[in-house]
N, C-alpha and C positions, 0 to 999 in steps of 0.2 A: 907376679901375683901380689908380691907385699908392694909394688909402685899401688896398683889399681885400689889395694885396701887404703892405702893412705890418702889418694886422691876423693876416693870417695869418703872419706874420712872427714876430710878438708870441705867437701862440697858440703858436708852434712853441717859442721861447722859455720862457713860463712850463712846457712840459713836460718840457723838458729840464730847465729850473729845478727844477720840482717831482722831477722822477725822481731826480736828486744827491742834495737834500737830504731824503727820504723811499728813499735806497738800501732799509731796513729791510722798507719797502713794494712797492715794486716793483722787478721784478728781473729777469732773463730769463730763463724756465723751460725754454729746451731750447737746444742747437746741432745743425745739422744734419747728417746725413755724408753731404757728395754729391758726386759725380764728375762730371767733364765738359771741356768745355772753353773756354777766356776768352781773349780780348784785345781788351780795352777801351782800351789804352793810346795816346794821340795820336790816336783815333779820333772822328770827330763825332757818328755816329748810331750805337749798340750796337743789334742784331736778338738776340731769345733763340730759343732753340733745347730742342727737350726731346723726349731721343730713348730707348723700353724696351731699351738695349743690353745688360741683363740680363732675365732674364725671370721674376725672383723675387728675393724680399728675403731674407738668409739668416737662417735658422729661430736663435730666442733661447732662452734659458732662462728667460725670464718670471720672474728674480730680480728681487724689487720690497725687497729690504732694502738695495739700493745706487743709486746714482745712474742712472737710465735715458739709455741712449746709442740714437742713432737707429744702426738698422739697417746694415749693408751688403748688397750684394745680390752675387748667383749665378746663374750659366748664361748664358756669355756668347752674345750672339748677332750672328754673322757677318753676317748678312742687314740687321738694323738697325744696327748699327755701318756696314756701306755706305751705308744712310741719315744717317747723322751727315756722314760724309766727303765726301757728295755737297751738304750745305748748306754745308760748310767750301769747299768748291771753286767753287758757285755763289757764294759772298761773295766771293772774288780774283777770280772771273770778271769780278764785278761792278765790282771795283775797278779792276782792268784797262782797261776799258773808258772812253771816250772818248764815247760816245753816251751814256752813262748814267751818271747820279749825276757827272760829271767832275769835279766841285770837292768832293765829299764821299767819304773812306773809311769803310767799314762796317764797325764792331766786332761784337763777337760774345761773346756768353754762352750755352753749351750744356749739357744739364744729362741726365744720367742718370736717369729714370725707374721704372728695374725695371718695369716693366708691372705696375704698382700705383698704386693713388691716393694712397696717403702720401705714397708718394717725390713725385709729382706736387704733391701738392699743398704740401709743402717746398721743392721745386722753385722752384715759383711765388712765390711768399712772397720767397724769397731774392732770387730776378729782378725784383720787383718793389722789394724794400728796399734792393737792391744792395750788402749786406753778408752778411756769410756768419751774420752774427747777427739772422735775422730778426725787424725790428717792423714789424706790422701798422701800415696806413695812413700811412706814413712812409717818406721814400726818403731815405737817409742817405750821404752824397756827392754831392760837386760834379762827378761824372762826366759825359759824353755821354748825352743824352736818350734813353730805351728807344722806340722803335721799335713793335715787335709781338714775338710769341710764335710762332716756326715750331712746332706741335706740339699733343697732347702723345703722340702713338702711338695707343693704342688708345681706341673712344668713351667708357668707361667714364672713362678718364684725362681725355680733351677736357670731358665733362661737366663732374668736379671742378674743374678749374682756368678752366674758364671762365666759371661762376658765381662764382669771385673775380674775373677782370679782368673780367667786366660790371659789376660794383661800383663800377670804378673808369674804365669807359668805354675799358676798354685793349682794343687791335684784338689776336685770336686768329686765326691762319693753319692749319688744321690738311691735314694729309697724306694721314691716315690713317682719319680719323673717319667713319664713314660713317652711322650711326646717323640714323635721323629724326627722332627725338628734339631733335637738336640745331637743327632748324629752326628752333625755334619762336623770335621775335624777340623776344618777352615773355619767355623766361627766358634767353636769351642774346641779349640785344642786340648780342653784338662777334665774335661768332663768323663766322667765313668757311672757306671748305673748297676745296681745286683737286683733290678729288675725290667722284664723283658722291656722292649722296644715296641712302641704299639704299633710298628707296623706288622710284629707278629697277630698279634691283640685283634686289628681290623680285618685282617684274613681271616684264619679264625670266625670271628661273626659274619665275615660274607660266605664262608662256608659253613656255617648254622641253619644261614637263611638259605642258602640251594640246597641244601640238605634236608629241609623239609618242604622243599617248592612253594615257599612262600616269592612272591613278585610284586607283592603290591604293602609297601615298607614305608611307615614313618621314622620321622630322625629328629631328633632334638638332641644339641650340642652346646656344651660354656661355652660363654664366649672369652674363651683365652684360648691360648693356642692347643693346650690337651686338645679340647672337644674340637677345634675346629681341624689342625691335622688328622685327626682321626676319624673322622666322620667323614673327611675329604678322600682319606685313601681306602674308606669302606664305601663309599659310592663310585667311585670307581670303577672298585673292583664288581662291584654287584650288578652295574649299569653294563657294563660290558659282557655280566653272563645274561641279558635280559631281564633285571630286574627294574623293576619301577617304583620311584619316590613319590609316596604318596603328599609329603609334607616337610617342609626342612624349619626348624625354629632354633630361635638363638636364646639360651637362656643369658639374661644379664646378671654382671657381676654384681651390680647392686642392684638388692630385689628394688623392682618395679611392682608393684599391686597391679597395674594398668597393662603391664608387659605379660605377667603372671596371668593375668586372665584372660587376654591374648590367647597367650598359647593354650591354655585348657579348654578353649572354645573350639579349637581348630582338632586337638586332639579327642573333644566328645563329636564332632563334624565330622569329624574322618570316616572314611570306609575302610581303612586299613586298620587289621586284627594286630600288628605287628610296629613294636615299636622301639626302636636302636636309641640307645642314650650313650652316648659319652659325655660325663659329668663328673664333675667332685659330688661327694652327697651335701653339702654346704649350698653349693649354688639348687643340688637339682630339689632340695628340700621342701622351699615354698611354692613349687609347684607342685609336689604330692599332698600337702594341705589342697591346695584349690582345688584338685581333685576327689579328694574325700568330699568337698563339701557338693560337687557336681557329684558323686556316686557314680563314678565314672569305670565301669567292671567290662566283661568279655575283650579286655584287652594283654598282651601280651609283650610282655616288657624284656629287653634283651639288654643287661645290663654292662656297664666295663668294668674292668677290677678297681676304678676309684668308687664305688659306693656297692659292690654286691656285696660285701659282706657288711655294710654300716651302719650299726644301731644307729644312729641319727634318720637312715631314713625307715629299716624298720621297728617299726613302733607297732602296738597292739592293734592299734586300730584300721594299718592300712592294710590289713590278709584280703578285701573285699578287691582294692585295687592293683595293690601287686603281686598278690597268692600265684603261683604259678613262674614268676619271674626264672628266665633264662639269665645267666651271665658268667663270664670268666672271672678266674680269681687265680691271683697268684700261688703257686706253691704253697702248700701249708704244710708246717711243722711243729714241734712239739721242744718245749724251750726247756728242759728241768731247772727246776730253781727258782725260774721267772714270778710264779707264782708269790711264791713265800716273799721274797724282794717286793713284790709289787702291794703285799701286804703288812708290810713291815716298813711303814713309811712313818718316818718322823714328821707331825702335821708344823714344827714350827720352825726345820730345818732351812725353808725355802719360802720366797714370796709364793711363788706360782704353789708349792705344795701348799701353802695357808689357805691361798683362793679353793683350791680344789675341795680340802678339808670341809672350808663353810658352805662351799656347794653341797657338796656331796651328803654333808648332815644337816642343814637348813641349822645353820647355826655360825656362831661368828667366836674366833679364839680371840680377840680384843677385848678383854675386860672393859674399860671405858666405853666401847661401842656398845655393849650389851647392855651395861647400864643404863645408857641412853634410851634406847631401842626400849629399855623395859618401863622407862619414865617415860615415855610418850606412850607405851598402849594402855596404861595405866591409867595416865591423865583423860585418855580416851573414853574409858568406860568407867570409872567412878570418878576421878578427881583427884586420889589421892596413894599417897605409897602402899605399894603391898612389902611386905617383909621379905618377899625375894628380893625387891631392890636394897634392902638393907642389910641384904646376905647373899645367897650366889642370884644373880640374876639370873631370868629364864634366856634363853637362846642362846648362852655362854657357852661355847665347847669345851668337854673337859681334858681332850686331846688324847685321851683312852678311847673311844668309841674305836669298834670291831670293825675292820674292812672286810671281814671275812663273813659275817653275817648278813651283809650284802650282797644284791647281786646284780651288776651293771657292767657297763660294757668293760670300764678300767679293768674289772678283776678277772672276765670274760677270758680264759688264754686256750677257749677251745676252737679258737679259729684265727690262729695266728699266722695271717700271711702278710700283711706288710708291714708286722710288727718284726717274723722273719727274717725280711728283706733289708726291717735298720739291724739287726742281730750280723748276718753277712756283711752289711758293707763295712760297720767298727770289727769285724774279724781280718775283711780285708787288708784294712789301713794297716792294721796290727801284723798282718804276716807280713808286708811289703816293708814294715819298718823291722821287721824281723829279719829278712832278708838281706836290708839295707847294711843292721849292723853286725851281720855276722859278714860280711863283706871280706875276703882273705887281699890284704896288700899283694900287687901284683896281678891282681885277677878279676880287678874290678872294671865295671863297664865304661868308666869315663876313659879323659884323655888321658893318654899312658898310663892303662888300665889300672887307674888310680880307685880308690873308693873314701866314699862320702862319710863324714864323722856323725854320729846318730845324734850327739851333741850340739851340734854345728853343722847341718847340711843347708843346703839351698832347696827349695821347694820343687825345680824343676828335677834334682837327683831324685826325691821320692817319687815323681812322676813314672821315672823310668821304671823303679820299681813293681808301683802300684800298674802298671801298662803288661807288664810280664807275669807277674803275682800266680800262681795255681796252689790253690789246696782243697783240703775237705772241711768243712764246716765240721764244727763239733757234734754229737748225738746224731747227727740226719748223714752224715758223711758224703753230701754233697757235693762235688765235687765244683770250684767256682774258676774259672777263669773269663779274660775278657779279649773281644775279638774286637776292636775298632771301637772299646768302650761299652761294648754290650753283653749280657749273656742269652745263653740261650733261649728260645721263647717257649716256654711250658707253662701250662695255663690246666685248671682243674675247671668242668663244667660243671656250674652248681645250679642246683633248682630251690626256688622256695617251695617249700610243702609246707601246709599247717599241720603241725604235730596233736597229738590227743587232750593237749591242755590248751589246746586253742591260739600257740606261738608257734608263729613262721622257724622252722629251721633249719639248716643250708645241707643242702642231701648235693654229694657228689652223684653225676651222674655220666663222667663222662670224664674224656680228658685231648688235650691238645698239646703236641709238640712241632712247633716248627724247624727243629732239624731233621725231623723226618722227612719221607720222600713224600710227593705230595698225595698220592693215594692214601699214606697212611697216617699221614699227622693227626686226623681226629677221629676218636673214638668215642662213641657213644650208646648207651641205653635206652631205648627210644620207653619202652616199658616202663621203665624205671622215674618216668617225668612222672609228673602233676602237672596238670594244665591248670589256667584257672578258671575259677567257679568247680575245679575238681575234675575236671573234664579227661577221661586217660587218652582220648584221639586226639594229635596236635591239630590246633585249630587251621581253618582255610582262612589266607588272605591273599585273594588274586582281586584286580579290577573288572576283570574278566573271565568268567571260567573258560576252559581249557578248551579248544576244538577239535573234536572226535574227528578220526579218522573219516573220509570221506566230505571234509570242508577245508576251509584255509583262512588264515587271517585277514582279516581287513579293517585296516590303520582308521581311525578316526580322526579325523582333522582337529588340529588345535590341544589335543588330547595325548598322556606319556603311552610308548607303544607297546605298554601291557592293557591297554586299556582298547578293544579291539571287537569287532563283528566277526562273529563265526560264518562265512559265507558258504554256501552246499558251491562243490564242484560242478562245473557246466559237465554237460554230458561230451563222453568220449574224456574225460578228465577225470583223473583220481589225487586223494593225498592217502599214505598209507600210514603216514605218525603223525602223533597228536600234534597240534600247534605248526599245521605245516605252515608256511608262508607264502606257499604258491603250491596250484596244482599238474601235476606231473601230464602231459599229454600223452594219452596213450598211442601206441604204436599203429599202422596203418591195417593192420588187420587185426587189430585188437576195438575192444570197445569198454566203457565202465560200466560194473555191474553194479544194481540199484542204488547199493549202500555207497557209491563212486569209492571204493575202500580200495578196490583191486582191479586188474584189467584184468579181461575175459576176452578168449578168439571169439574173433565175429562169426554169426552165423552164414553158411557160405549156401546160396539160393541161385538155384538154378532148377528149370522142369526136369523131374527127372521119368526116365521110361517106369519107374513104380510105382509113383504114389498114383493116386487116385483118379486125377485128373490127367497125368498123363499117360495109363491106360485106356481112361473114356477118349482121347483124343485118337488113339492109334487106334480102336474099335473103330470110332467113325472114319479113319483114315481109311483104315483094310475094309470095309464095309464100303465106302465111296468107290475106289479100288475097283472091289468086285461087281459092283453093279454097272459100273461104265464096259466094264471086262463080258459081262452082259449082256451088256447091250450092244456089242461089239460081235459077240456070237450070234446074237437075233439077225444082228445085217446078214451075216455072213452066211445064215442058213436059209434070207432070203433073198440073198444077193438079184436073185434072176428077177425080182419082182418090180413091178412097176414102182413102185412108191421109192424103191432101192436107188431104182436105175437110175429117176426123175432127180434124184439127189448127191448125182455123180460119187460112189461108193467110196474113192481114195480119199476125196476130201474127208469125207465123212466118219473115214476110219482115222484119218491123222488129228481131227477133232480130238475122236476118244482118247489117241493114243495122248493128247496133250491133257485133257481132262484125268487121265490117270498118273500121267507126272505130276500135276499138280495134287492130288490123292496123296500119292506117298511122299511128294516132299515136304509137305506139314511134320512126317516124322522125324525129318533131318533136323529139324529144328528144335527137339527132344534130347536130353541127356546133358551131361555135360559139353560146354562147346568144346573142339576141337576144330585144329589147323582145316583136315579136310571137312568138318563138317559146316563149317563159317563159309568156307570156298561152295559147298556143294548147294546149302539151305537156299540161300539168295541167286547162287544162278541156276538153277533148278527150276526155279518159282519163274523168275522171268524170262527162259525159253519155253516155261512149258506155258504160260500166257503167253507170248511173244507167237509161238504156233496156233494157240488154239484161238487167240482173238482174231491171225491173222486167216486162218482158214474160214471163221465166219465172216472176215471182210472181206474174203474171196466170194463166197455165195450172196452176199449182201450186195456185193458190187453186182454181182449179173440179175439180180434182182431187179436194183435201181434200174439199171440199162434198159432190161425190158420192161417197166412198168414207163421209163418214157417213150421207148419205143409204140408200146402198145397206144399209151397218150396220142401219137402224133397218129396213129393207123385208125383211131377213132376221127381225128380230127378229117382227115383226110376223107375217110367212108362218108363221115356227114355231108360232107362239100360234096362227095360225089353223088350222094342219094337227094341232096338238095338241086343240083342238077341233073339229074334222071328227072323229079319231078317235073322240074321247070318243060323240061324237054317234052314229058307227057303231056302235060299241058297245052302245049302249043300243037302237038299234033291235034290234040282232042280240036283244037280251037278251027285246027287249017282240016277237019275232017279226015283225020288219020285215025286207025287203027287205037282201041284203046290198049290193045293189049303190048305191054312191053317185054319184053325179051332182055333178060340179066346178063349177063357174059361174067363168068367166075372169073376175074381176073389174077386173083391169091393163088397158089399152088398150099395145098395144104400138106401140111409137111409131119414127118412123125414127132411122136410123143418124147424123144431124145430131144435136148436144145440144143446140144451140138450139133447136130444135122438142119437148124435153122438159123445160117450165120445171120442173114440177112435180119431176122428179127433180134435175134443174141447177136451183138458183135463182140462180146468177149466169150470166150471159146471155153471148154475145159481145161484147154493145157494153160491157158491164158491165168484163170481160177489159181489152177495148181503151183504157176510163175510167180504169182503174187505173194501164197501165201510160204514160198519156200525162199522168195528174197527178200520178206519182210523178219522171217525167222532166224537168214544170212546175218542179217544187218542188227540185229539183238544179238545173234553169237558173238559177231566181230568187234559189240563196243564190251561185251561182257568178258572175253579173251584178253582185251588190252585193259580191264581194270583188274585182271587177276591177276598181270603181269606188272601192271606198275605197283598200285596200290590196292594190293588183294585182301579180303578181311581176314583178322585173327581171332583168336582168344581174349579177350581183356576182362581185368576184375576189376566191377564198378566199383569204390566204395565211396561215391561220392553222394548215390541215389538215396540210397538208406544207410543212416549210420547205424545199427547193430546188425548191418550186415554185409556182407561180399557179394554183390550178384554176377554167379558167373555166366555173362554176355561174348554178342561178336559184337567186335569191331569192325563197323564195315570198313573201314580206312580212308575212305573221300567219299564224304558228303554228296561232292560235284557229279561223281559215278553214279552213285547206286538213285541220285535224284535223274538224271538222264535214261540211266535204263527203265525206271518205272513210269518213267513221263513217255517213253516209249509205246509203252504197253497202254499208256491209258489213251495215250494218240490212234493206239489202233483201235481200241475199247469206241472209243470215240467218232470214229471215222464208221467202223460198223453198225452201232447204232443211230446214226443220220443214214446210212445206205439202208436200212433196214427201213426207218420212220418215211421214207420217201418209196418203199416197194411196198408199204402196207395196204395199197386199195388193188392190187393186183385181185380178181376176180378165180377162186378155185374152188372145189370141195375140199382141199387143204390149202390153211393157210399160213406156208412157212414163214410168210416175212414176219406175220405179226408174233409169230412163236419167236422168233430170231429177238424181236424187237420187243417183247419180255423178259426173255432170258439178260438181255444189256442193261436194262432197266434193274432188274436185280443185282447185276453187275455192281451196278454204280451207286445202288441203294448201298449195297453191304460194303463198297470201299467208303462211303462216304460219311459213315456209319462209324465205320474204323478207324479212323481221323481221331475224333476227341477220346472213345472209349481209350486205343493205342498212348495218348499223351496225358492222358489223368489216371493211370496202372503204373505200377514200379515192379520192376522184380519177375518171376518165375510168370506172374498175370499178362506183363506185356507178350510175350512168348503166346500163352495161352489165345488173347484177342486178335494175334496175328493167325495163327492156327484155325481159329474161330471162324474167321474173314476170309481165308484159302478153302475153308472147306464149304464156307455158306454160299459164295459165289461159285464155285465147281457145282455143289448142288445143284442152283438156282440155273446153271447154262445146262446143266444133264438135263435137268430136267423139263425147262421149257422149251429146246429145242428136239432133243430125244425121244420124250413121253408120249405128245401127241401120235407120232409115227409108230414108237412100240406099240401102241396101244390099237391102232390099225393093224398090223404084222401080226400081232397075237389074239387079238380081241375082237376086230372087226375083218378077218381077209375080205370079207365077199365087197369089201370097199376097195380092196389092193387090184383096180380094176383098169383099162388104160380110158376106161370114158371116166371113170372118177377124177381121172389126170387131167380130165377137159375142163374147159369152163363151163362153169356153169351161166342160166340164161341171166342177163342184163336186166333188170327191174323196169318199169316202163319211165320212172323217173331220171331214169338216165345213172342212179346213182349205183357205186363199187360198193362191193360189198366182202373184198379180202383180197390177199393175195395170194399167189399161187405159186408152187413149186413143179408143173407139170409144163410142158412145154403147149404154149399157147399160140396159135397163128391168127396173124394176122387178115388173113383171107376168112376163117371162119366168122370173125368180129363183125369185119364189112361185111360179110353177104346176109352176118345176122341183122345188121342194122339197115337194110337195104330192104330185105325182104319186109320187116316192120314200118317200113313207110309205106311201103306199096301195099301192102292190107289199111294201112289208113286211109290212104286213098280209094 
């Protein structure tokens, strides 16, 4: 230890040595011009102090042909000047005192800043060389050992000078510094702070701002690093709960008119009600000017603890622009004593106290000056002396004037929080040097638990102290300690309200602690605000209002994404909270009700056996039914009758019995589907067509046959009555006999057609064959589609979306097109067999009944076609229905009706010569066809006997 004291001893030596005799060489290149305040004198431990009680350095002429002098500075400021007075007052407090520090008094060096880094960092320099001739790394006097650094005002200021004392391991106290910035331990190891960290600060107002759902937020920030860390970690945070920056502006360190008006353009432009400052009130000052002079009101100003409580920027006149103002502020307490100290000022004690004196009374304590002053306004308005300059002159201060009959910010100590914060940090330095020297030999924290002489420490020992430090502030019983250099983050929310005398004044309304959990750090009064223009509902600023439930957002290009299109939910889609971002799809059997808010079950459609229509369907079903059933009893009670016989009866009953399935299987197709009713509807319909078309292409066929038959037996009679003539002729010619003799060659046969194969070549069993292997062969392809792919159940919901219709599934297309292309083949085949028997000559004529009923047939399938695929729903069901019953009709009754209506209405026609044909027109021409059995032999002998009367 005593080598290292001497070697540095030595070093110190040879540089003083060397600086004398190389004067030529080195030299000191500046002095500096600073203000403040000192007493050092008979004191043990000096504290420095370093306070912006101006608030600019005064503008130079940048003459570089003469010797450069440091600055002075301008614009004094009342506010921080209280902050001076109140570390001068904490030091006698401290001296005072008998609990604290008792065997040691605390000198003081306090130092003028201007709220610039120059001055700061000059400042520094000085306090640390302890001459007014600052050299770097060297402290020149045998004075009392420097302590710490209360200071230095603003972050930008605390940055600068605290990368020099971490250089040198020297403890920095600062006030004012709120910056995040300054945490880091790695670029300021010595830095401490007794007020919060704005990164508490910026939480805080981004939960202000989600706390009243505001989203559409302007920003204006210093540009030093306060505002711009701060406003960096409050967009952050805000952007990420969706909020949107409507505007971001830099206010300049040195006002700009040009810059200033800038921005008060963009803040009267804005759409946003909502506007975040982090600012000193210095810089943010000539911008609330420019805003008075725009009348720039319904806006809402959210301030940070460097200007919400700043008489600089409230003033009388601005309640129009910032009445209402939101902002944090630090802890406020109540100082006693502070008062009377701050008015018990000697005005000639100090330079700075002289300035403030002649501010503050528009008067100057320089007799010489005054005199002046009074010879020039004098000269001005008459010419000549007035006998005050020849006695006291006017604007001479008497240095008696009352501070106390004033009322301005300096004497102001009813909203002391960063006047608090210098109050705590000079209590700080004080318990940690209290600390320091009650220190027990043996027990102390250095090497070999040695401890530091209070007299004689090294600046890094009170570090440790001041790093560990806990107490209670006096009166508030605060309790202070520091965690990584910070405490904790407690912030009061204050509002401007205008009071009854027509002055803004600072109403708590709230409060914020960031060691709470996060639910509960902030608390607030929503009632309790003022809005401005007096408003009690906090105002709205969104870019976009909010989208009701049943829409969703939709991002506009190029645009921040609070700024958005309310879009309605497509259908079958819902959003059910406001601001959804997307719409929920509803579920496969749900649908969106009108408001798209919520999903609703679909409606589930299907014909059911009650409602209305499908009642009237099963009336005309049972009603169909019964009259085929009818007309089934008529055959049967005349089965013996001609008309019966003529019509071969089995065919004729297995007709009906197919006309009656198709009847009631219209109903299968009613109710909800089911397994067996899907299997039963479809093949039901196509055997019970499959029999009943194919029984009328059984009679159609023997129709055909004998309508050509009978063709050729004409043909033939002619040729033969054309040679009888010829033959008569020639007798007549060779004198023969006129008279001719016929020979009946036909056997006339009876009224049954099965008993004349010869003119029928298809027989009855033949009829019966056809239409029971046509009916085979519909079973056998309708069995192998129920077996491979049989139809089910299925829920459409693709037909109608607000609803379910419940259908069958036929299960292959391929099938249920085969089996009705079946049926229309036979459809098909009996109406050509039909259209080709219709000049058959009867008093009945079946073909042409045959060959209407087809004709309806195919009118009402083809009918079916468009109505069946332009219906959806419980309709399609009903048109198929429709179509089953109109064509069952349309065959009952055109092939049925004529006949009933004989049977019942006409018997004396139910006769076997009714069954005959009737005579041949002389034109040769047919005049219907017939269902009675016709021969051949009676045709020829008719057209035989009619030539020979012509003749």
């Amino acid at each position: 230890m005593e080598i290292g004291r001497f070697l540095l001893g030595l070093c110190a030596f040879l540089y003083l040595y060397r600086s004398f005799s190389a004067e030529s060489t080195c030299k000191l290149k500046a002095k500096f011009n600073l203000s403040g305040y000192k007493d050092v004198e008979k004191k043990k431990v000096v504290v420095g102090g370093m306070f912006p009680v101006h608030q600019r350095i005064a503008s130079s002429d940048r003459n570089t042909s003469r010797v450069p002098v440091s600055s002075g500075c301008e614009g004094f400021n009342f506010r921080t000047f209280r902050w001076t007075q109140t570390m001068l007052f904490a030091i006698n407090e401290i001296n005072e005192k008998q609990d604290l520090l008792p065997n040691t008094d605390l000198g003081y060096v306090i130092y003028d800043s201007c709220f610039t880094i120059s001055k700061a960092v000059e400042g520094t320099l000085t306090y640390l060389t302890g001459q007014d001739e600052a050299v770097p790394n060297y402290r020149c006097g045998t004075g009392a050992p420097l302590a710490a650094l209360v200071g230095a005002g603003g972050s930008d200021l605390s940055i600068a000078t605290a990368r020099i004392l971490g250089l040198y391991h020297f403890p920095q106290v600062s006030y004012s510094s709120t910056c995040s910035a300054l945490e880091s331990k790695f670029q300021f190891p010595t830095f401490l702070r007794t007020i919060p960290n704005d990164k508490h600060q910026s939480t805080a107002i981004a939960q202000l701002v989600l706390h009243f759902g505001w989203t559409w937020v302007g920003t204006i920030a210093a540009d030093d690093d306060y505002g711009k860390y701060g406003i960096k970690a409050f967009k952050e945070q805000v952007e990420e709960a969706g909020v949107c920056i409507s505007f971001s502006e830099i206010l300049p360190k040195v006002s700009s008119q040009e810059d200033i008006q800038r921005i008060a353009k963009t803040v009267v432009e804005a759409t946003s009600k909502i506007i975040v400052v982090f600012s000193s009130d210095v810089d943010l000052s000539p911008l609330i000017l420019e805003l008075l002079r725009h009348n720039v009101t319904n806006r809402t100003w959210i301030a940070s603890e460097a200007w919400v409580t700043s008489a600089l920027i409230n003033q009388p006149e601005v309640n129009s622009v910032l009445g209402g103002t939101l902002g944090f502020g630090v802890k406020r307490a109540d100082i006693p004593g502070l008062r009377r100290h701050l008015l018990d000022l000697d005005p000639y004690s100090n330079q700075l106290t002289e300035e403030f004196w002649e501010i503050l009374f528009n008067c100057t304590l320089d007799y010489g000056k005054a005199v002046k002053q009074a010879k020039q306004r004098d000269k001005e308005v008459n010419g000549t002396l007035s006998r005050a300059v020849r006695g006291v002159p006017d604007g001479l201060c008497t240095g008696g004037e009352s501070l106390a009959q004033l009322s301005n910010t300096y004497s102001d100590v009813s909203q002391l929080r960063i006047t608090y914060s210098v109050y705590k940090a000079v209590y700080a330095v004080a318990h940690a040097l209290h600390n320091l020297e009650h220190c027990e030999d043996g027990q102390g924290p250095f090497i070999g638990k040695s401890c530091a002489d209070i007299t004689n420490f090294e600046p890094w020992q009170l570090m440790y102290y001041l790093k560990n430090v806990r107490f209670k502030v006096p009166h508030t019983d605060e309790e202070i300690y520091f965690e990584d250099g910070d405490v904790e983050g407690g912030y009061d929310i204050i509002n401007w309200q205008v009071n009854s005398h027509g002055e803004i004044s600072y109403v708590t309304v709230g409060s914020y602690n960031g060691s709470a959990a996060p639910e509960d750090r902030m608390t607030i009064t929503n009632d309790s605000i003022v809005w401005n223009n007096e408003m009690l509902e906090p105002p709205r600023s969104v870019c976009s209002e909010n989208c009701q439930p049943g829409t969703r957002k939709g991002i506009r290009q190029g645009e921040p994404v609070c700024c958005f299109d309310c879009i309605p939910c497509a259908d079958g889609e819902i959003s059910n909270s406001t601001n959804a971002r997307a719409c929920i799809l509803c579920s496969y059997d749900e649908w969106s009700n009108e408001a798209h808010d919520s999903c609703v079950p679909k409606i589930i459609e299907f014909l059911a056996f009650g409602e209305p229509l499908g009642i009237t369907l099963i009336i005309i079903s049972a009603f169909g039914a019964l009259v085929t059933i009818g007309v089934g009893v008529v055959f049967v009670a005349h089965i013996g009758t001609p008309l019966v016989k003529a019509n071969d009866a089995l065919l004729s009953f297995s007709l009906l019995f197919s006309l009656v399935v198709t009847f009631l299987c219209s109903i299968v197709f009613l109710g909800e589907p089911q397994h067996w009713s899907c299997m039963t509807s479809q093949v039901s319909l196509a055997l019970g067509f499959a029999l009943c078309l194919s029984s009328i292409m059984g009679k159609t066929a023997v129709l055909m046959l004998r309508a050509q038959a009978l063709k050729a037996a004409r043909i033939r009679a002619k040729a033969a009555a054309k040679a009888a003539k010829l033959a008569a002729a020639e007798a007549a010619a060779n004198g023969g006999s006129p008279d001719v003799i016929f020979t009946n060659t036909f056997i006339n046969s009876d009224s049954n057609a099965c008993a004349n194969p010869e003119i029928d070549s298809l027989t009855c069993a033949h009829q019966r064959a056809i239409a029971a292997v046509a009916t085979l062969i519909q079973a056998i392809a309708c069995t192998v589609w129920l077996i491979i792919l049989p139809p089910h159940p299925f829920e459409n919901t693709a037909a109608q979306n607000i609803k379910i219709i419940l259908e069958c599934d036929e299960g292959s297309v391929v099938f249920i097109c085969c089996i009705f292309a079946y049926d229309i083949l036979l459809a098909l085949l009996a109406l050509i067999f039909a259209f080709i028997a219709r000049k058959l000559e009867d008093h009945f004529s079946e073909a042409k009944c045959v060959t209407f009923g087809m004709l309806v047939f195919f009118i009402v399938w083809i009918s079916f076609v468009p109505a069946y695929l332009s219906t959806r729903g419980k309709f399609m069901v009903a048109v198929q229905i429709f179509a089953i019953l109109a064509s069952s009709f349309g065959l009952l009754s055109c092939i049925f009706l004529p006949k009933c209506y004989i049977l019942l209405v006409k018997p004396e026609c139910n006769r076997e010569e009714m069954m005959m044909p009737r005579a041949k027109p002389r034109d040769g021409t047919s005049t219907g066809t017939s269902a009675s059995f016709v021969t051949a032999a009676t045709e020829v002998n008719a057209t035989i006997a009619s030539t020979a009367i012509d003749d």
